[in-house]
C-alpha positions in Angstrom: 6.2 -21.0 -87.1 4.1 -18.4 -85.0 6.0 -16.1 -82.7 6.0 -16.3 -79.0 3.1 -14.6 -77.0 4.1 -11.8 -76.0 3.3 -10.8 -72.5 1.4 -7.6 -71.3 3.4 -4.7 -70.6 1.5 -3.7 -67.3 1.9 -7.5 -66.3 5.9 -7.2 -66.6 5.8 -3.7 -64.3 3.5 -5.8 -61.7 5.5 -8.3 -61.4 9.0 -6.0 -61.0 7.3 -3.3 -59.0 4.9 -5.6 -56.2 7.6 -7.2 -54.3 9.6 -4.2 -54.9 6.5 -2.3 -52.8 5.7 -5.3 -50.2 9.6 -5.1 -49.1 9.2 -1.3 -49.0 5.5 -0.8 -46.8 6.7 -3.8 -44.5 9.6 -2.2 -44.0 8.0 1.0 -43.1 5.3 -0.5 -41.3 7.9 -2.1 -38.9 9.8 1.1 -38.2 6.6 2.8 -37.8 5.7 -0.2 -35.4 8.7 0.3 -33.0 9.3 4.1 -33.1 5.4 4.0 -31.5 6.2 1.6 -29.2 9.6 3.9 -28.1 6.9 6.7 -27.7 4.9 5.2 -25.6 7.5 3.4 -23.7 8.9 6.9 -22.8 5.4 8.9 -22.8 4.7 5.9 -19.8 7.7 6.2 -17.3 7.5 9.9 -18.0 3.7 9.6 -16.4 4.2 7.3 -13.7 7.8 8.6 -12.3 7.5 10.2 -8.9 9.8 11.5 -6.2 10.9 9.7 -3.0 8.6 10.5 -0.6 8.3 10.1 3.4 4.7 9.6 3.9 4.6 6.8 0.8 7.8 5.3 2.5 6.2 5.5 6.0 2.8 3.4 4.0 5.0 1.0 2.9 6.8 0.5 5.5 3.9 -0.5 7.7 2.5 -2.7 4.7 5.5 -4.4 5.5 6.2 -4.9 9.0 3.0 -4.3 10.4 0.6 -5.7 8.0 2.3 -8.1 6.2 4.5 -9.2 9.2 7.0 -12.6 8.5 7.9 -13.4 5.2 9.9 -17.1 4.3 8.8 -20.7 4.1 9.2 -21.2 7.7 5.0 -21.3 8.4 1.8 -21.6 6.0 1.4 -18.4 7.0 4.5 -16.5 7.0 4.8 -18.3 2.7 1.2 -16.6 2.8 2.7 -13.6 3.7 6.1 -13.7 1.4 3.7 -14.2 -1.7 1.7 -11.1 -0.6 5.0 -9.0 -0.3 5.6 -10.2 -3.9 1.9 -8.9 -5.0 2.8 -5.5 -3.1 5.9 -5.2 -5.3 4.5 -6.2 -8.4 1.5 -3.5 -7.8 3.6 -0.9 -6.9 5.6 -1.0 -10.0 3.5 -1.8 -12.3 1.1 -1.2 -15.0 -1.6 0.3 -12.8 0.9 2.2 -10.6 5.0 3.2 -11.7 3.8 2.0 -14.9 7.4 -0.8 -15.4 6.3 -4.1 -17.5 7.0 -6.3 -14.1 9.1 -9.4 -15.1 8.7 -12.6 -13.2 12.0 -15.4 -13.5 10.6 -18.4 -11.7 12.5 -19.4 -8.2 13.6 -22.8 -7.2 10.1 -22.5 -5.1 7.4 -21.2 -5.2 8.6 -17.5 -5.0 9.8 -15.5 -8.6 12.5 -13.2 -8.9 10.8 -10.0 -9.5 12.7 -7.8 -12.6 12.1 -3.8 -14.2 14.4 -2.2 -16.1 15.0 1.2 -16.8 16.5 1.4 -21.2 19.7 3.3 -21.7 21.3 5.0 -24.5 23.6 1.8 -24.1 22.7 -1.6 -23.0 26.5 -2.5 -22.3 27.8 -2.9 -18.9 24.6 -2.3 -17.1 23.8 -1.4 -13.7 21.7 -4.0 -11.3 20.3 -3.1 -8.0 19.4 -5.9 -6.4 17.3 -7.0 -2.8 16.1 -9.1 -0.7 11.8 -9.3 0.3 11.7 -12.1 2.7 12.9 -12.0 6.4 14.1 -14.2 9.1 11.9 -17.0 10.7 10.0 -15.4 13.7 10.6 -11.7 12.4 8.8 -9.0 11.0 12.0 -8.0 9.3 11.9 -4.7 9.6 15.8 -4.1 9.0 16.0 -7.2 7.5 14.6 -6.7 4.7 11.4 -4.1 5.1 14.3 -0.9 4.6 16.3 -2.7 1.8 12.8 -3.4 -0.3 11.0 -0.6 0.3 14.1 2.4 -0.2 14.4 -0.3 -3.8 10.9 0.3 -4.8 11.2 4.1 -4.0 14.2 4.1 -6.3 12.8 2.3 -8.9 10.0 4.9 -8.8 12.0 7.7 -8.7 14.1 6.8 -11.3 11.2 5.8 -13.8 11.4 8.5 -16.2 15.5 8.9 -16.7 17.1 8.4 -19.6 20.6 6.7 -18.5 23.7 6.4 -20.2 23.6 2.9 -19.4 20.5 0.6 -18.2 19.5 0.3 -15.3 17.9 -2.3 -13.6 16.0 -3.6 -10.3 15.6 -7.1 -9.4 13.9 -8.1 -6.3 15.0 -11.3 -4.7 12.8 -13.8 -2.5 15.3 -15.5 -0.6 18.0 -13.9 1.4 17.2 -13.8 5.0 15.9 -16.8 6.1 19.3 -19.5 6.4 17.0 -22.5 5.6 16.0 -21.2 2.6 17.4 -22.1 -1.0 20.1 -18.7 -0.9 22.5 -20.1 -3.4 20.0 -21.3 -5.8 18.3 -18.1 -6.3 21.4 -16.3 -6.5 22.6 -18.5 -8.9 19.4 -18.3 -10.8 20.1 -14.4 -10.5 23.6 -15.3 -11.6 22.4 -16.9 -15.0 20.0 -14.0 -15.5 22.6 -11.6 -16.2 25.4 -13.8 -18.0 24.8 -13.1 -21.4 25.2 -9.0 -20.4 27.7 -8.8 -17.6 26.8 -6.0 -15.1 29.4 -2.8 -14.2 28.2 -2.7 -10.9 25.3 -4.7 -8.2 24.0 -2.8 -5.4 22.8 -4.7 -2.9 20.5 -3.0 -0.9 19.5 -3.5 2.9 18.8 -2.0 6.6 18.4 1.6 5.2 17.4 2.6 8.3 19.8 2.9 10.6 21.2 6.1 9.7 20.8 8.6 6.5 24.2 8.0 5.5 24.9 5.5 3.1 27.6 2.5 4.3 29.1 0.6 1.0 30.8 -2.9 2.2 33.3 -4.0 -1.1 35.5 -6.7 -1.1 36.7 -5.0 -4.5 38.5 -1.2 -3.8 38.0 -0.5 -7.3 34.5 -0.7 -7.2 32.6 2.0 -9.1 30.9 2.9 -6.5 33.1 3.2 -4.2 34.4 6.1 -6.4 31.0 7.5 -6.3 30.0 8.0 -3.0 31.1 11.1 -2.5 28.7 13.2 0.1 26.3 10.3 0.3 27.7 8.3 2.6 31.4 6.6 3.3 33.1 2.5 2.4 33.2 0.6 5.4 35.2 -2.9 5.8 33.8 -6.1 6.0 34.7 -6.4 10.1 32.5 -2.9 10.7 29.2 -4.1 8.2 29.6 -8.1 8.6 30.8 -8.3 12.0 33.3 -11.1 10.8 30.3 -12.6 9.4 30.3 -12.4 5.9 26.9 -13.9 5.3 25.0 -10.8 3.5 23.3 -11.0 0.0 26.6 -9.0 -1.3 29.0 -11.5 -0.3 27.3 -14.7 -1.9 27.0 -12.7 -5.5 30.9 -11.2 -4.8 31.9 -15.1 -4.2 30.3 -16.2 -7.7 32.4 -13.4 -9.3 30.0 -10.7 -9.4 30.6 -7.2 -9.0 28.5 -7.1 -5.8 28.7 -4.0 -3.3 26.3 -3.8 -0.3 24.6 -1.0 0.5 22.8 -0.4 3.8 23.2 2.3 6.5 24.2 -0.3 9.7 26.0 -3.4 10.2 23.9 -6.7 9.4 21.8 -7.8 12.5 23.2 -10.5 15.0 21.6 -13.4 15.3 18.8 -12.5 18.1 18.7 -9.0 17.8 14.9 -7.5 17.8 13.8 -6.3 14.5 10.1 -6.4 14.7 10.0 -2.1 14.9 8.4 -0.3 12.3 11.4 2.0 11.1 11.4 5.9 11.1 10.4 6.6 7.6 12.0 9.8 7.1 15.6 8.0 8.0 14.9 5.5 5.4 13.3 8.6 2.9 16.8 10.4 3.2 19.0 7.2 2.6 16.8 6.2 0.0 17.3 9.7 -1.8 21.1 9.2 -1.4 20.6 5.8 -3.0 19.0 7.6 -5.8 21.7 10.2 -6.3 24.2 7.3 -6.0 22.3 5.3 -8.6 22.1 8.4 -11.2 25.8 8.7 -10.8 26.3 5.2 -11.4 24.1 4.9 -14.6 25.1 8.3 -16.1 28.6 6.7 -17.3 
């Protein structure tokens, strides 16, 4: 009886050593995949990252009010004008500009949620700052919401290159303003955005041009930022900020149990009141830096 066949040694080592190696160079080649796409994710805010500045504000400001004009669903040509104002955002902070990979949830119209985020060390208990780009039918918006979007963007901007304790990040929000809009169904689309990661804090930013000083309106006393605002501004109650009406942005997240604060630097407008004026941008440049400061201290912890 003739013995088995032996096999060749080299064919043994092959067959030990090659998946051995394939584990090994895949394994490398996706570290060495994602530690050049951290590089460039940090070589990129670091590039686009710029300070808040007056004349940019005072641009975009008139983008807004002037050129733009009314933004909701109320004409063909105010929707016209609420889809450019979601162009502007999406070309300020993006690619070609701040350099933020813009994010686009789909609305319950036509409008998306626009989303950047800033990565922190931790991506626990994040921070959200959150507006509103549409106005009221038959206004420019101006304080309502020209201020709120445009200090935002500046923030966003600002903010581009830091490297938070916690994340940070901006969400801009297409229906707010106008009452016959669908406000709870975006909100609860915003909602559902940020279940799976609940948020330490939501800023809700508006009418930063009333004053430099920032007003924060909490129906929670323990707020974090209400800890924070220290020389940037003061807490104001609900009856000062809502006028008894509490129909702001904050107030529909805070009544789906999210940890909403507004921010703003004057009450909400009453019904009637003239907002077609294009704001003082270096009132809205100062707030805008204290809502920088006031984010930093927010993400830092």
């Amino acid at each position: 009886m003739s013995e088995p066949k032996r096999r060749p040694r080299w064919t043994v080592v092959l067959l030990v050593v090659l998946p051995i190696w394939l584990v090994a160079s895949a394994s490398v080649g996706i570290w060495l995949l994602f530690r050049h796409e951290k590089k460039e994710a940090e070589v990129q805010q670091a590039r686009f990252s710029q300070a808040v500045s007056t004349p940019l504000l005072a641009d975009d400001l008139k983008k807004i009010v002037t050129v733009i004009g009314e933004r909701n669903a109320s004409s063909e040509t105010a929707a016209a004008n609420l889809s450019r104002m979601s162009s502007m955002i999406d070309g300020l902070l993006g690619p070609s500009n701040t350099g933020y990979e813009v994010k686009k949830q789909k609305g319950p119209a036509t409008w998306p949620i626009l989303h950047v985020a800033i990565r922190g060390k931790s991506d626990e208990s994040p921070l959200w700052v959150v507006t509103s780009y549409d106005s009221p039918p038959g206004s420019k918006g101006a304080e309502a919401n020209a201020t709120g979007v445009a200090a935002t963007i500046a923030a966003a901007q600002a903010l581009a290159g830091e490297k938070p304790a916690r994340s940070i990040h901006f969400a801009f929000l297409p229906h707010a303003n106008d009452p016959e809009s669908p406000i709870l169904e975006t909100a609860t689309i915003f909602r559902d955005m940020i279940r799976e990661n609940p948020p330490s804090s939501i800023l809700c930013v508006e009418a930063m041009g009333g004053d430099e000083s920032l007003w924060l309106t909490s129906r929670n006393t323990e707020a974090p930022a209400v800890s924070k605002i220290q020389d940037l501004g003061k807490v104001v109650g609900a009856e000062v900020a809502c006028l008894g009406e509490d129909s702001d942005l904050a107030s529909v997240l805070f009544e789906m149990n999210l940890p909403a604060v507004r921010v703003a630097t004057r009450p909400i407008l009453t019904p009637g009141e003239a907002d077609d004026r294009e704001p003082f941008a270096p009132t809205v440049a100062a707030s805008a830096g204290r809502l920088v400061e006031l984010i930093r201290r927010l993400g830092l912890h």
